[in-house]
N, C-alpha and C positions, 0 to 999 in steps of 0.2 A: 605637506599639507594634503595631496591631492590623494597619497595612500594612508592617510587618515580617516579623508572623508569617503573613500573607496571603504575600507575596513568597517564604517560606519553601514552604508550601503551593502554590503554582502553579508552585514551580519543577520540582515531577513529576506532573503535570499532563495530564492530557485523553483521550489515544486511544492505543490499540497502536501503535505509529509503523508496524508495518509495513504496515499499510493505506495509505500517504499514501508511504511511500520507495519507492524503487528495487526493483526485485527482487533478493533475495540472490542472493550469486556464488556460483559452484557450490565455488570452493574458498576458504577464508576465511583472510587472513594478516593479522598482528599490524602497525596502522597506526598512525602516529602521530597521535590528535585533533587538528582544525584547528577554529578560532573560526570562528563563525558567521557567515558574508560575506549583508550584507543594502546592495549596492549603492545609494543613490541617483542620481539626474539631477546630485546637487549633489558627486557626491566617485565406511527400507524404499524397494531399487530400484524403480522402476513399471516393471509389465509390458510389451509391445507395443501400440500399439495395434488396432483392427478393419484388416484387410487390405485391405479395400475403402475406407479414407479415404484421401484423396489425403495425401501428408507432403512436406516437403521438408525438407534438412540437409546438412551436410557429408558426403561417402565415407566409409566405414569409422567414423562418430561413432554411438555409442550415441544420443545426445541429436538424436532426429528429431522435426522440428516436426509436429503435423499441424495444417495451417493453420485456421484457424477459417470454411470456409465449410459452406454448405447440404446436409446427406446424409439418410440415413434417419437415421430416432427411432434413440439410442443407449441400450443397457441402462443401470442405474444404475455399474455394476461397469466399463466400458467407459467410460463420461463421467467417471469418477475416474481412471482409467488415464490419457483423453487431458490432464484438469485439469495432471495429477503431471509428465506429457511435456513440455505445456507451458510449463507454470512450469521446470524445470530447465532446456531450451532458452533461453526471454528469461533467465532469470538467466547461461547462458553467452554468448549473441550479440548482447543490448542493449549497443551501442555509446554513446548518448548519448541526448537529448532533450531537448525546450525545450517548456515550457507555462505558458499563462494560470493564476493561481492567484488564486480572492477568498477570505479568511478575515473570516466576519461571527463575533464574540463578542463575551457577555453574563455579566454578574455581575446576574439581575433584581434581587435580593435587597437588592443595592447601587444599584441601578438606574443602571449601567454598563456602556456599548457600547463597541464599535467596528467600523471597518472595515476593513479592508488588503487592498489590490489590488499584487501582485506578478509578477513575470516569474521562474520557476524553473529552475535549466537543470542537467540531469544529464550525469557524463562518467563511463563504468564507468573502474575499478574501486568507487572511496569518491569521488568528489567531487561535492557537491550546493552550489548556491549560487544565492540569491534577489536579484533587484533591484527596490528599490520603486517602484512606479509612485504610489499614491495612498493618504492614510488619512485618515478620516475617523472623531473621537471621542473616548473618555477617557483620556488618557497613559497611565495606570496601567493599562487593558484591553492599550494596545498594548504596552507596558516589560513586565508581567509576567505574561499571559495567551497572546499571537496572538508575541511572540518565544522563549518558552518552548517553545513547540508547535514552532516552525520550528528551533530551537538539537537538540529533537528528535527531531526529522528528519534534522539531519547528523549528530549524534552518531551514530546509528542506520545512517547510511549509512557515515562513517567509518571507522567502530568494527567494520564489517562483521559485522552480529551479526543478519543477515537468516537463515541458515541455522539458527537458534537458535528464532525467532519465527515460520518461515514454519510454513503452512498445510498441512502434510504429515502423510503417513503416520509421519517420525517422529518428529514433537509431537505428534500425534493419532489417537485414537480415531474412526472413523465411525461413525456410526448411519444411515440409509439412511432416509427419513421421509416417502417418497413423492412425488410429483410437483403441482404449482402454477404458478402462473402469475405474470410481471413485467412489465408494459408488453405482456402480448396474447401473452406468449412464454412457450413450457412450457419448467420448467426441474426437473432431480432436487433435493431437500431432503437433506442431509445434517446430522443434528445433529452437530455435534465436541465432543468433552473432552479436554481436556490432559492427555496422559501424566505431565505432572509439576505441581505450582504455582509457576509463577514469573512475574515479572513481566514481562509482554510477552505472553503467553498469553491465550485468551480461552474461556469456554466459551457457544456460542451455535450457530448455523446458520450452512451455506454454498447458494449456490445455484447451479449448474452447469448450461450451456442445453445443452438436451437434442438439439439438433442438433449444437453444435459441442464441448462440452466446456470449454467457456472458464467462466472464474468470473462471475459476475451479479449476484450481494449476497453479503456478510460481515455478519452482528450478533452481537450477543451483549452480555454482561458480563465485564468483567477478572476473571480469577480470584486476582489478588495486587495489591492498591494500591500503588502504586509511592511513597505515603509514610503516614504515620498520621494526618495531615491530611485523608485522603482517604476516604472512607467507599464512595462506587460508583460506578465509571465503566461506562457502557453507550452502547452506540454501535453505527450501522447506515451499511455503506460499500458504496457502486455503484461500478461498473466497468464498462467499455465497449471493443470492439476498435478498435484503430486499426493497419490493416495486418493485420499477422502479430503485432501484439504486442498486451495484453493490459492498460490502465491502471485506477487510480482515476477515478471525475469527480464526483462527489460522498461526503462523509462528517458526517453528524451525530454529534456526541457529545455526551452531559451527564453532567457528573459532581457529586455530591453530598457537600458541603465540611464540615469543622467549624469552621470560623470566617467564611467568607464565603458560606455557601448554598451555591444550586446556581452552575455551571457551565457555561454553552451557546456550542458550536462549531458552526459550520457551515460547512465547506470545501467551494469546487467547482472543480474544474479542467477548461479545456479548450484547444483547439488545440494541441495534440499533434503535436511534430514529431520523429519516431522516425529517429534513424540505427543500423542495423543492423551485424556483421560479417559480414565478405563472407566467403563456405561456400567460393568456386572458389582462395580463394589458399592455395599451396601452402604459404607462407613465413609469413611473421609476422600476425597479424590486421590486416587494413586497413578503415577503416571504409567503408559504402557503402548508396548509398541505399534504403530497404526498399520493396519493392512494396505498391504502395498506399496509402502515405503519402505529402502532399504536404508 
């Protein structure tokens, strides 16, 4: 009974998915969900931004990148401006990707681990799908803990419900919180609050590097438990440029259960292989390789 109602309880489970998915597509259309493919071996518009930053984009597109390199210190007002640019750009010219992904999770409580080591690979519009490289651990951490998380993740990509949950002006309130530092880098603090409560939303900090504009940490807490089972999810996600685009590489979360204790995730991702849409074709989107991605 009590891994019933556990199974029941981890089935909504862990972290905002959009921390960990694709970026939302700029226009969202009603998909049909697809099951979760876990391969084995064996089978408010944002402004312009500063005039002086270099951008690149297609002719005549609203949606101009500004690339994430080295300029002067940007105002706080200006580093949100460039955050909003770029997020709506990768959400329309991320073409695909492929990365390393390890999920280490814990039930201490239970004193139950695991480990899963994965290959993840994105294709815009809605398709995400994982192939297992290696696990090491408790069935029961990997069946209804580290598959729950990954089931969503596609639902989340599928289901295209990224423009619902992103990190935007509008699902969120900014608070403006002054300036700190991440690994020796200044970056502006932004408190956020969800315009509404619902679940997928978070209320916590963002951290924006004060040169390029690019996002640098997400934390907070869920401001809606995604089931009654679930008493508090909180959770803290890094990011990192690769190219011209803008990833996850790490995410903690612990969530706080009523029947099985706590919850600990620990995601990291890396090797990062970005293919971009190419800006010069006149005709239909073709995919093509992004500068600076190898």
């Amino acid at each position: 009974m009590k891994r019933f109602l556990s199974y029941i309880l981890l089935a909504g489970l862990l972290t905002p998915a959009f921390l960990l998915g694709a970026a939302p597509r700029a226009e969202a259309k009603a998909k049909k969900p697809k099951v979760l493919q876990i391969q084995t071996d064996t089978q408010a518009p944002p402004a312009s931004p500063s005039p002086e930053l270099p951008a690149v984009g297609p002719p005549h597109s609203d949606l101009t990148l500004v690339a994430p390199v080295a300029v002067a210190q940007t105002s706080p007002e200006v580093a949100l401006e460039i955050y909003e640019r770029r997020a709506a750009w990768q959400a329309a010219f991320l073409a695909s990707y492929s990365a390393n992904t390890v999920i280490e999770a814990e039930l201490p409580d239970q004193s139950q681990k695991g480990r899963y080591e994965l290959q993840r690979t994105y294709s815009a519009p809605h398709t995400l799908k994982f192939k297992a490289v290696s696990f090491t651990g408790d069935g029961f951490v990997k069946s209804n803990v580290i598959h729950r998380l990954l089931q969503s993740e596609v639902d989340h990509v599928e289901k295209e419900r990224g423009l619902d949950t992103a990190v935007t002006l509008r699902n969120y309130k900014f608070n403006y919180k002054g300036v700190k530092e991440i690994d020796g880098h200044p970056v502006h603090v932004f408190e956020v609050k969800p315009r509404e409560k619902r679940v997928g939303l978070f209320k916590g900090r963002i951290y924006l590097d004060m040169y390029t504009g690019t996002l640098r940490r997400a934390e907070g807490q869920a401001v809606k438990s995604p089931s009654f089972f679930i008493k508090k999810i909180e959770f803290t996600s890094d990011y990192a440029d690769f190219g011209i685009f803008t990833f996850p590489v790490h995410l903690h979360s612990t969530a706080k259960t009523r029947l099985v204790g706590r919850a600990v995730v620990d995601v990291s991702i890396s090797d990062y292989q970005a293919t971009g849409v190419s800006v010069e074709s006149a005709g239909p989107a073709t995919p093509a390789p992004v500068p600076g991605v190898k």
